[in-house]
N, C-alpha and C positions, 0 to 999 in steps of 0.2 A: 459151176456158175456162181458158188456162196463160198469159193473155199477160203478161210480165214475169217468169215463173219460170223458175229455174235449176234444167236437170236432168242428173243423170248416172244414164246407162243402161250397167249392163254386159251385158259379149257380144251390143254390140247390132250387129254386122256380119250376124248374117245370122238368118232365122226371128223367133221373137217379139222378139228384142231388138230387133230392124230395124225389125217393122213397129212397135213401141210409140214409137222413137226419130224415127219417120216421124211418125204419130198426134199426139205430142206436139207438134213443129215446127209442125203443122198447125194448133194450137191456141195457138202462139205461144209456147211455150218454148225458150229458149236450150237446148240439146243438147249434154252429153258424151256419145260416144260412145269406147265403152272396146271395144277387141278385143284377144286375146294374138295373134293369126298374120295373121289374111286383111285386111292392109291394102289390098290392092284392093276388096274388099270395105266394109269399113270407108268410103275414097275415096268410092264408090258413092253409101255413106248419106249422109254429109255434103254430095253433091251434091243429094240427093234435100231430106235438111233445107234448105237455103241457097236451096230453093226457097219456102220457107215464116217462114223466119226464120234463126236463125244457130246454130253449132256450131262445135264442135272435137273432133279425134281424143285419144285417149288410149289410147295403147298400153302394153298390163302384165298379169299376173297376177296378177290379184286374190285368187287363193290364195297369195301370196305380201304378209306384211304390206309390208316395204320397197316395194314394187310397188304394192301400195294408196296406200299413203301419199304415193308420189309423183305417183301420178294425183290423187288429190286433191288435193296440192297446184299442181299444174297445170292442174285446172279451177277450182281456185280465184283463181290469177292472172288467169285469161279472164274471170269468171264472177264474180269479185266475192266467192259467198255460194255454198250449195248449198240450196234450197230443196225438191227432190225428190231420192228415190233409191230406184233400182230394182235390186234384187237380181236380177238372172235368169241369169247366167251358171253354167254348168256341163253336165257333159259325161252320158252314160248309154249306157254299155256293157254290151249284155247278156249275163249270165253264169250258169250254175246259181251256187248256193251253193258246192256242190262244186268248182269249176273256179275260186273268188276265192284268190288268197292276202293276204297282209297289203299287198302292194306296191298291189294291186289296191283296196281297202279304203282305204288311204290316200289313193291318188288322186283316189278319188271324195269322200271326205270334205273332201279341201283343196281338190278346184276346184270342191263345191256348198254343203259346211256353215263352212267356215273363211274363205272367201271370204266369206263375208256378215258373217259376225264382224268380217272387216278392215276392209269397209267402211264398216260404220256407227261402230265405233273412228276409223277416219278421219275420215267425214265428219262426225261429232256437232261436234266443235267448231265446225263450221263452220254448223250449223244451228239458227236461234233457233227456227222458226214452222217447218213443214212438214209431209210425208210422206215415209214410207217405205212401200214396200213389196214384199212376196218374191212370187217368182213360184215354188212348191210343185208338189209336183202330185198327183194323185188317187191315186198310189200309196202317199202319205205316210198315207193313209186302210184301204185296202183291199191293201198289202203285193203283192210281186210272186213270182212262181214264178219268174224268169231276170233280178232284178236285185236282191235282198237290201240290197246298198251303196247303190243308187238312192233308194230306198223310203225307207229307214234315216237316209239324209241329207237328202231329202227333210221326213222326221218331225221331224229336229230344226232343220229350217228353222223350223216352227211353233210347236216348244219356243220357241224367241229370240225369237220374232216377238211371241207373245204375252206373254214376258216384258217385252221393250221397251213393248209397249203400256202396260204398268203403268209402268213406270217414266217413260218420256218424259211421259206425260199432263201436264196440259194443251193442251200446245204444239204436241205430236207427235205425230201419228195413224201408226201402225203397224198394217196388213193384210198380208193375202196372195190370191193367186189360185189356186187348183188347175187346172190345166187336163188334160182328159182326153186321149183323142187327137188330136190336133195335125196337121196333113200338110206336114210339115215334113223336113227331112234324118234327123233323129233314127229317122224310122219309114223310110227310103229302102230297108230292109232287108227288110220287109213283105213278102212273095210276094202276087199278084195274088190268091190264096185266102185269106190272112190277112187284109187290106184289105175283100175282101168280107163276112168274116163278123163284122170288126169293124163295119164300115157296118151293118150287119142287127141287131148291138146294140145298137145306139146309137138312142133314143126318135125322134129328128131326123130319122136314116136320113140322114147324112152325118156327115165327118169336121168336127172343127175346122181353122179357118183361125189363123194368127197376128193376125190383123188381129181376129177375133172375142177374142182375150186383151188385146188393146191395148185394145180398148172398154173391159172392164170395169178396167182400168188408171187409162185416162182418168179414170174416175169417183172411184178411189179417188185418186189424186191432186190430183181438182178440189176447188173448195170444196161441189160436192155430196154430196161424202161426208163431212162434217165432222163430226158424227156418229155417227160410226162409227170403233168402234178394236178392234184385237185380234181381228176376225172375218177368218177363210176365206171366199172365193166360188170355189163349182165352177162351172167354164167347160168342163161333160163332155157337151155336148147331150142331156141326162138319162141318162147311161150308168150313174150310180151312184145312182139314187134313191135315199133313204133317209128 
């Protein structure tokens, strides 16, 4: 479905960036894989890509422009062009309201909403025909009681998102993904009681996998999705009907 295209994925060393940077190779895209720390990690994926097609590492913070700007410029040595890009890096600490200060607030805003900013800043010129797309999430919808900054950054992942979709048109298709709960490192915090009663709300009566957020990735990135600009898909196993 990707064979011939050029993709960078950030924070794809471990959970959904991993499995979509997996997913993709599978389907015969060249793979940037962008992490800030866990280059073992990182290692890993690119072993796991190199079984399916080929890659290269990119290490930087992507909340950080200079750091964008020179991952992209280094995938673009490898890679020619950038044909996809996948916004999924960023961190979610949870916190009351009460307990954030501004330091707090920052952080989360440069390594989920500013990071996205850098990179399509970056990678546009480098993109005549593609996709983008942000990995959101359902809190950007329905707000949180213990991550205010999350939710918030979250919300204005989809502010951009669907701004770019107006703007890029024709060429460039711009989505996003919401994903609900994930069983991933982010929930590792979960008590065996919180797990169960989230499992119990959830329509499915199971948690998401990373690999079920890479599907609908795949889609938005393939030429099946051509069609289609500027929309959200929940990946919540009907958690959030509406």
């Amino acid at each position: 479905m990707l064979e011939g295209k050029k993709a960078i994925i950030t924070g794809a060393s471990r959970g959904i960036g991993r499995a979509i940077a997996i997913l993709f190779a599978k389907n015969g895209a060249f793979i940037g894989i962008n992490y800030r720390k866990s280059q073992a990690k990182a290692e890993e994926v690119l072993s796991e890509v190199k079984k399916y097609s080929d890659g290269v590492l990119l290490q930087g913070d992507v909340g950080k422009f200079e750091e964008a700007k020179k991952i992209v410029e280094k995938f673009v040595r490898k890679a020619g062009r950038i044909d996809i890009l996948v916004n999924n890096a960023g961190i979610y600490k949870r916190r009351k309201f009460k307990d954030l200060d501004e330091e707090h607030w920052e952080e989360t805003m440069q390594n989920n909403l500013k990071a996205c900013f850098n990179m399509c800043k970056c990678c546009l010129p480098y993109m005549k025909k593609g996709k983008i797309i942000f990995v959101s999430s359902q809190l950007a919808f329905k707000g949180s009681s213990h991550g205010a900054d999350y939710a918030t950054s979250k919300a204005g992942m989809l502010g951009l998102m669907k701004s770019l979709s107006l703007e890029l048109a024709p060429d460039i298709t711009v989505n996003a993904v919401a994903p609900g709960t994930i069983d991933t490192d982010i929930i590792a915090n979960y008590t065996e009681e919180e797990r169960k009663r989230r499992i119990e709300s959830i329509p499915l009566r199971r948690l998401g996998t990373p690999e079920d957020v890479a599907n609908v990735c795949l889609f938005l990135a393939s030429n099946l999705s051509n069609y289609i600009t500027g929309e959200t898909i929940m990946v919540t196993g009907g958690l959030y009907i509406r």
